[in-house]
N, C-alpha and C positions, 0 to 999 in steps of 0.2 A: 560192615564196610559197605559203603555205597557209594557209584562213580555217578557222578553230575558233568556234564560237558568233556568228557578225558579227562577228566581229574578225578582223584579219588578221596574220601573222608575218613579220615579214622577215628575211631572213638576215642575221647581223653579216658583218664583214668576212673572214671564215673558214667557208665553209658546211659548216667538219667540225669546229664545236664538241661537246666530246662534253656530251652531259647528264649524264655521273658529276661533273661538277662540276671542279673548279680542283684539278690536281695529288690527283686522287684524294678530294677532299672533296665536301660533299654540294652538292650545285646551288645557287646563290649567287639566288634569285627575288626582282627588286628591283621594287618600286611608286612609282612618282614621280605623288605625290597633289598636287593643288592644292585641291580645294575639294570637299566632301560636300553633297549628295547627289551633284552630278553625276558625279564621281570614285566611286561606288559599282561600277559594272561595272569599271573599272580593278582595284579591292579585291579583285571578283571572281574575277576571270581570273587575277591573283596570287596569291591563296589556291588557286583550281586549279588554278593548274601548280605550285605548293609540295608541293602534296599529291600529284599525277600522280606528279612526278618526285622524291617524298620529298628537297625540298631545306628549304633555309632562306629565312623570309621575312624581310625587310627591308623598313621600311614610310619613306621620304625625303620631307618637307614643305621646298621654300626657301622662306626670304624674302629678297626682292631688297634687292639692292646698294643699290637708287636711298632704302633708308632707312638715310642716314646714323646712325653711332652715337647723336647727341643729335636728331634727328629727330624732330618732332611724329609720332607714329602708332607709331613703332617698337614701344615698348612691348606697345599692344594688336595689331600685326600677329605678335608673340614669341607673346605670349598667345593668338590667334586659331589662330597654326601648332601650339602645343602641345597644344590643345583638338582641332584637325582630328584630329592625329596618336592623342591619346588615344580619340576615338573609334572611329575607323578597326583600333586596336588593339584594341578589344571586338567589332570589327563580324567582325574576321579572327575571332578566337577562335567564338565563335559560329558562325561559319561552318566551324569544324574545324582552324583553324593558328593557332598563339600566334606571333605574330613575334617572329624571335630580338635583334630592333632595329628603334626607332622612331627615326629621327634628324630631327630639327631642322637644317637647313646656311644659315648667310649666304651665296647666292652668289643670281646670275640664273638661276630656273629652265632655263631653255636648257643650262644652265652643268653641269648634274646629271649630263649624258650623256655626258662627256668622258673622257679618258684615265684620268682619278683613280678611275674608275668601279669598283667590284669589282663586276662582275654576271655570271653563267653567261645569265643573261634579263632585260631591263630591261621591265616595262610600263609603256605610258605613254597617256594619253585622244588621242583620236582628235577629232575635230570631231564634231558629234553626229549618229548614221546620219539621210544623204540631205541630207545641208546639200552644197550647192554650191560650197562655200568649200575654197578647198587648206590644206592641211596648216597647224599653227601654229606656231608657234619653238620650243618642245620637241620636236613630235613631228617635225619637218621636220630638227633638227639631232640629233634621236635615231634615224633612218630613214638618216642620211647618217654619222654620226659614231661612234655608239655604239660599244665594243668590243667588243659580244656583241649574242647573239639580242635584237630586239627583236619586241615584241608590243604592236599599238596595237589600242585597244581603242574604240567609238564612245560618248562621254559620251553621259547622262540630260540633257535640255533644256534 
């Protein structure tokens, strides 16, 4: 384990992933964003190790299962995720990395960190530094589950 800026690393299930990235390509740096501003140091941390380790950024917004297709809300939670994502995608540039992919996914955030995952690093928010409170179902089943490095990082309040 090693802490970078208040944030901590955990090693994936492999502690000799190399950072050259998947079969020789460039480092796959994935951000599992829920909600801006507090997800702002997540953005962070993602854009600097994109940039560290000259990989590719991937910026991932879910919206959960539990809205059904014809769902009152769907619509503006589609809308809400795409706006997150859009700004998030200005917030990286500005900050020195154009993400090579903003994705949109219907699943259970939880759901982000699974097998399906293409990530060399996944970050994901943290509870926010000095909360007393354990781990939350992303970062708890991204800490246990993930196939690669992850890096959590402590939300803004």
């Amino acid at each position: 384990m090693a802490h970078h800026h208040g944030s901590v690393e955990l090693l994936g299930p492999e502690d000799t992933i190399g950072l050259s990235g998947r079969d020789g390509h460039r480092p796959r740096v994935v951000a599992a964003l829920g909600a801006l501003p507090a997800d702002g140091p997540v953005l962070a941390e993602a854009v600097a190790a994109a940039r560290r380790l000259d990989g590719e950024l991937v910026l991932l917004h879910a919206v959960p299962l539990s809205f059904a297709e014809r769902s009152v809300g769907l619509d503006d939670a589609v809308r809400a995720g795409s706006r997150l994502l859009a700004d998030a995608t200005a917030r990286a540039a500005e900050q020195g990395r154009v993400p090579e992919e903003a994705r949109l996914v219907r699943m259970w955030p939880h759901e982000l960190v699974g097998e399906r995952l293409d990530a060399d690093v996944l970050v994901v928010g943290g509870r926010c530094a000095g909360s007393c409170r354990g781990p939350g179902a992303v970062t708890g089943t991204a800490t246990g589950y993930a196939p690669c490095t992850v890096l959590v990082v402590p939300r803004t309040g």
